[in-house]
C-alpha positions as CSV (number, residue, x, y, z in Angstrom):
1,X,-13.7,-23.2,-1.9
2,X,-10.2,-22.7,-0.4
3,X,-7.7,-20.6,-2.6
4,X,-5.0,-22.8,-3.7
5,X,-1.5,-21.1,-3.8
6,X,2.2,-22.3,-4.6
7,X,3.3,-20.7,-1.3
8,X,4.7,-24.1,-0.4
9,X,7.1,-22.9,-3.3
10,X,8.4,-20.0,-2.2
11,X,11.4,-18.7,-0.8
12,X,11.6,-17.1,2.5
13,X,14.7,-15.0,3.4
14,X,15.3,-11.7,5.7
15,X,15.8,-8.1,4.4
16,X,16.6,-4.9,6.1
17,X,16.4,-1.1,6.1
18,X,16.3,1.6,9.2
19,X,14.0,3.9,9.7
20,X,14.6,6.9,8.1
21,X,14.8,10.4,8.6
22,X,12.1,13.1,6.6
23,X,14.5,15.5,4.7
24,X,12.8,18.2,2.7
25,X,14.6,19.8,-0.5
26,X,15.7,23.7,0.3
27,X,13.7,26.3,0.4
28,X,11.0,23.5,1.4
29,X,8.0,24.5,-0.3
30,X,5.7,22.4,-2.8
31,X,3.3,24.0,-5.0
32,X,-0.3,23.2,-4.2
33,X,-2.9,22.8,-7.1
34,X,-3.6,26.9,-7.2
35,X,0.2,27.6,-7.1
36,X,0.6,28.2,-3.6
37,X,3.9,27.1,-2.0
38,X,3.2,25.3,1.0
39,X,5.8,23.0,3.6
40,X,3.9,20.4,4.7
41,X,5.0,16.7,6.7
42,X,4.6,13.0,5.7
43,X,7.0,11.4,4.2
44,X,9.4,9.2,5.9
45,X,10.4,9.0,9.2
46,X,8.5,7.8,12.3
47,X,4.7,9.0,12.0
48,X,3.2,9.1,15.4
49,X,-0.8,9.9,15.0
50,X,-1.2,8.6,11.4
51,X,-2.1,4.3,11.2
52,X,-3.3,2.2,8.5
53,X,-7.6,2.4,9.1
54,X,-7.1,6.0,9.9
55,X,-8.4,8.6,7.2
56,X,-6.1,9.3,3.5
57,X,-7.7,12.8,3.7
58,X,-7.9,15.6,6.1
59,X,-4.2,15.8,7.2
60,X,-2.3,18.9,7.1
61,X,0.3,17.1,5.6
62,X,1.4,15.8,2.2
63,X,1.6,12.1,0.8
64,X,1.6,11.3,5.0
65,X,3.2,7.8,5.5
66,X,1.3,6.1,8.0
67,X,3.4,4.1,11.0
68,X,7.3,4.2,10.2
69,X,8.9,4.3,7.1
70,X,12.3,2.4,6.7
71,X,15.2,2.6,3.7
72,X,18.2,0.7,3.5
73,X,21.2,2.8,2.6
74,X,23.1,0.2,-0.6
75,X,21.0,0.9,-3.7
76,X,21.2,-2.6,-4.4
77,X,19.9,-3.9,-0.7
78,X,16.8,-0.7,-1.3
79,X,15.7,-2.8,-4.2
80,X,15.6,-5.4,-2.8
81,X,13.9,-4.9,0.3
82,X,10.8,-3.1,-2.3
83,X,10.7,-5.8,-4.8
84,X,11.2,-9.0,-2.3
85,X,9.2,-7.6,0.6
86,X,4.8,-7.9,0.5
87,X,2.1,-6.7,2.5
88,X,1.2,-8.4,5.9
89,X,5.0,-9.4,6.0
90,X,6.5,-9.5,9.7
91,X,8.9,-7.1,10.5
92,X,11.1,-7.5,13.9
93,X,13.3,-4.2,15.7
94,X,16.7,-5.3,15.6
95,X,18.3,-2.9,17.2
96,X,18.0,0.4,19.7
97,X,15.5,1.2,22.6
98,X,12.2,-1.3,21.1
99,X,14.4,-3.9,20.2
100,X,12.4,-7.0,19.8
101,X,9.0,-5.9,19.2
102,X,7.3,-7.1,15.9
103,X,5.0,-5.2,13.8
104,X,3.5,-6.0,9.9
105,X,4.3,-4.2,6.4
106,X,1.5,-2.2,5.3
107,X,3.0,-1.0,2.7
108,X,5.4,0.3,-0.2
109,X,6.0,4.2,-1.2
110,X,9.4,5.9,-1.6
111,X,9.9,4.0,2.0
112,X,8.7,0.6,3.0
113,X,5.8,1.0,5.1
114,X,5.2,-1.0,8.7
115,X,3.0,-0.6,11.3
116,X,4.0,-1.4,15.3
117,X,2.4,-1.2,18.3
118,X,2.3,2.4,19.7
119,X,4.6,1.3,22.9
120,X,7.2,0.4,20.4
121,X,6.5,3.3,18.1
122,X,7.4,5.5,21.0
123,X,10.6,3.9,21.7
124,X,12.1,4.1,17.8
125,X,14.6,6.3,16.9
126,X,15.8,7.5,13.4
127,X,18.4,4.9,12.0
128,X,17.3,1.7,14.4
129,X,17.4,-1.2,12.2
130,X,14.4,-3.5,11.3
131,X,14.4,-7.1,9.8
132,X,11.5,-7.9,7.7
133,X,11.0,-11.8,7.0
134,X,10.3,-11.4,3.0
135,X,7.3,-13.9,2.0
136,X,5.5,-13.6,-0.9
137,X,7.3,-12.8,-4.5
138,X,6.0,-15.5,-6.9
139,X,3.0,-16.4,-5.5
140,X,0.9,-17.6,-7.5
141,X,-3.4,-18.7,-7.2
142,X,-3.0,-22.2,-8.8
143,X,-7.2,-21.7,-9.6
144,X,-6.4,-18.6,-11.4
145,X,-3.1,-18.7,-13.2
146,X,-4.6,-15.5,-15.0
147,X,-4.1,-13.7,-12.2
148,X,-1.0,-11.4,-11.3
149,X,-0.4,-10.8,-7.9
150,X,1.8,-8.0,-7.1
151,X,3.2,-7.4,-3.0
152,X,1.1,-10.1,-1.7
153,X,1.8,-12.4,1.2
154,X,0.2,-15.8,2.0
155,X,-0.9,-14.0,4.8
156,X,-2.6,-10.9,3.1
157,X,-4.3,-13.5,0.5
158,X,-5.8,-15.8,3.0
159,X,-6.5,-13.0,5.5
160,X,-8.9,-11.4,2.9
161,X,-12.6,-12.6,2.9
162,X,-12.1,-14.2,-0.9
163,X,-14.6,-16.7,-2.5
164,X,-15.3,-18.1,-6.0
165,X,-18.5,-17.8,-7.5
166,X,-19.3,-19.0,-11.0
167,X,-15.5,-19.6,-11.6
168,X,-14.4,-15.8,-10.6
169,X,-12.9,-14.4,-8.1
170,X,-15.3,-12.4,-5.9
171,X,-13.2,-9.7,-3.7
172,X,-14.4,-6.9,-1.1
173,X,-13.7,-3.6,-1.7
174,X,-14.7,-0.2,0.1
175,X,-15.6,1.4,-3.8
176,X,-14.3,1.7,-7.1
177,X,-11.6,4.3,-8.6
178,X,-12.6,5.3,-12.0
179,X,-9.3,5.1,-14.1
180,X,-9.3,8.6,-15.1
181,X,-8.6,10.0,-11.9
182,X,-5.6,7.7,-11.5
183,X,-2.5,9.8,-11.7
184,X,1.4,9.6,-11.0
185,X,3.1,6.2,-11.0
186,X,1.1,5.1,-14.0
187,X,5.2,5.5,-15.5
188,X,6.1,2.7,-12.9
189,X,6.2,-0.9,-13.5
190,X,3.7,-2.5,-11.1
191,X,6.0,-4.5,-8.9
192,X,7.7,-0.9,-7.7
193,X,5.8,2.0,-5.4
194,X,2.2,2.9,-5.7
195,X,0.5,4.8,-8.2
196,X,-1.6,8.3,-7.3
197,X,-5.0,8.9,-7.5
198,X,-5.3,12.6,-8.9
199,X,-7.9,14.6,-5.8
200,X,-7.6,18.1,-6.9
201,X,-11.3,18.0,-8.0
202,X,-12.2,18.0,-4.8
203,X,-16.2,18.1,-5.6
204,X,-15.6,14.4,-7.9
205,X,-13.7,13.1,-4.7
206,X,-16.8,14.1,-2.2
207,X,-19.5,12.9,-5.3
208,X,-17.6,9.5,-5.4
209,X,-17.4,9.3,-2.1
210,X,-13.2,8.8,-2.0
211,X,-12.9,11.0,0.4
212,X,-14.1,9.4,2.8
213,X,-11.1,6.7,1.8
214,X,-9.3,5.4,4.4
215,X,-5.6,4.2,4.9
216,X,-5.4,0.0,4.1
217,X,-8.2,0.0,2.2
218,X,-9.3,-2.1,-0.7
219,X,-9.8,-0.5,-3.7
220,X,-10.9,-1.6,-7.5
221,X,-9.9,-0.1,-10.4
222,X,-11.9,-1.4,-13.2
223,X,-10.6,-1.5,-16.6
224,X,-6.9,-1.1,-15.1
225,X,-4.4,-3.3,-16.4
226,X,-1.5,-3.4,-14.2
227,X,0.3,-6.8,-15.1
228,X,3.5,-5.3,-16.2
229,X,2.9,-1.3,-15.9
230,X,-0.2,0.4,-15.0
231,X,-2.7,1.3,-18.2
232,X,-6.5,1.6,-19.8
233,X,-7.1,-1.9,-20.7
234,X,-11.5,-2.5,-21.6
235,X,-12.2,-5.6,-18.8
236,X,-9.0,-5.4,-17.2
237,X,-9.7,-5.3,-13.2
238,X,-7.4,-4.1,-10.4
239,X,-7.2,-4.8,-7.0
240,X,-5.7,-2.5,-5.0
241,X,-4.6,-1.0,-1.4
242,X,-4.5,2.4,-0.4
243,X,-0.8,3.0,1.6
244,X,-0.5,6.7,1.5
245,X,-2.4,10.3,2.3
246,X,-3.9,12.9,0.2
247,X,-1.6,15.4,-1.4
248,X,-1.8,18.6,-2.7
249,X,0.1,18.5,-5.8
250,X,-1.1,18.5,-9.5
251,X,-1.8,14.8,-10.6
252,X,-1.4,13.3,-6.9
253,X,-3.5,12.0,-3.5
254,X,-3.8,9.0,-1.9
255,X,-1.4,6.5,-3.2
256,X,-2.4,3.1,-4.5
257,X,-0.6,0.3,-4.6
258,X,-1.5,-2.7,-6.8
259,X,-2.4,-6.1,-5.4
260,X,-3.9,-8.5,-8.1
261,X,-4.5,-7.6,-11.7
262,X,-6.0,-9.6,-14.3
263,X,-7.0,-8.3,-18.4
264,X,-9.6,-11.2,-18.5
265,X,-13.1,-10.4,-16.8
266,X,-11.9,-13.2,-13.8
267,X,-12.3,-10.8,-10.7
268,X,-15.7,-10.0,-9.2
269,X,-15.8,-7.4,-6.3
270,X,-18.4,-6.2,-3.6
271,X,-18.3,-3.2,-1.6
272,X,-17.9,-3.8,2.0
273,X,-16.9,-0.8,4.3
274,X,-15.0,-3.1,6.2
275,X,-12.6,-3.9,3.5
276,X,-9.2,-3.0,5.3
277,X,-6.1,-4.3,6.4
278,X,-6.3,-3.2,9.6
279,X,-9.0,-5.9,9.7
280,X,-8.0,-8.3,7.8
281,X,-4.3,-8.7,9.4
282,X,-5.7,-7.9,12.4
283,X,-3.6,-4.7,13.2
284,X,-6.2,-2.8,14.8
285,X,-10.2,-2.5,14.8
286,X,-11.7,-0.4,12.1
287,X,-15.3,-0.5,11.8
């Protein structure tokens, strides 16, 4: 069964940001979970060695933004290049040294999130200028008009392995997140940055097996409503996508961003190692 969307519907339009520069609050230092002040990279800025399929943990680094992170300067135009932009959106370099190469949205933190080619990576420069082509905001599965899908693009939806079975939606996933661990964002509306999952208990992560969580991955939160916030809902289901690295702060890690959410028992998932964008948008090859 195909998925039937509005996407016919929507409204395609351009938004922009540059790619930012890291800056780091003085005296630098963020306090680990024992109370150790550490300065650590990853946020913002252009991330050479760190791509969606790549690991969440392991870096010596903090909340590590994965490709190159881009902001547009007018509070107004920043909103609306996080609430109009959606993963698997293209992105083209308008301006400087890689002008005209195209790479993909993988995802939304403090930054927008995109991935490029690493010949183009090495030719960007702080404050170069990239146009994304904003598809996605209102889409809607016609099938499933109970469910909310937050940041997706027609391309993301269809490029995902998806099938109805018994009149749910069946979706792959690498494993589940138990809601307890999830951690800051859950004060965020859904439609705006990712959520954290809380890794300090490093012996749960390596039980569970999240540490071995990559960067795009699918991820399901059961009993997660995230239809306009993110809460404990008994039978809710999230879908969700991994766009950030492990921290070591109190009450964060790897940050998850919400994809579909439903509080009806509509969504079915699977776990499939393979379940990551890097496949599915067909960045790069991970497994």
């Amino acid at each position: 069964m195909t998925l039937r969307t509005n996407e016919a519907q929507l409204v395609e339009m351009a938004v922009m940001g540059n790619v930012s520069q890291p800056s780091l609050r003085y005296p630098g230092y963020t306090l680990d979970t024992n109370g150790v002040g550490r300065v650590l990279p990853g946020m913002s800025g252009v991330v050479y060695n760190a791509r969606v399929g790549d690991p969440a943990f392991g870096w010596s680094g903090d909340h590590v933004e994965p490709g190159v992170s881009i902001a547009n300067p007018d509070s107004g135009g920043e909103y609306a290049l996080h609430y109009l932009t959606c993963i698997g959106n293209r992105a083209d370099i308008t301006s400087g040294l890689a002008k005209g190469a195209e790479g993909i949205v993988t995802g939304e933190h403090a930054r927008l999130l995109v991935d490029f080619p690493a010949e183009a990576n090495d030719l960007l420069c702080v404050g170069d200028a990239i146009q994304i082509t904003a598809y996605g905001r209102g889409l809607q599965l016609l099938d499933f008009p109970q469910i909310e899908l937050k940041k997706c693009s027609p391309k993301l939806i269809h490029g995902i392995p998806m099938e109805v079975v018994n009149g749910k939606l069946r979706v792959p996933v690498t494993m589940e997140l138990p809601p307890r661990i999830m951690g800051s964002g859950a004060e965020l509306n859904s439609e705006y940055v990712d959520q954290d999952l809380m890794s300090g208990d490093r012996a749960l992560m390596a039980e569970l097996g999240i540490d071995q969580m990559r960067l795009g991955d699918l991820v399901v939160i059961p009993d997660a409503d995230h239809r306009w916030g993110r809460g404990y809902r008994k039978g809710a289901v999230t879908i969700a996508l991994c766009i950030h690295g492990d921290s070591v702060m109190t009450g964060h890690g790897p940050g998850i961003l919400t994809l579909m959410t439903s509080a009806e028992p509509c969504i079915e998932w699977y776990i499939d190692p393979a379940a990551n964008i890097a496949n599915y948008l067909n960045i790069r090859e991970v497994l």
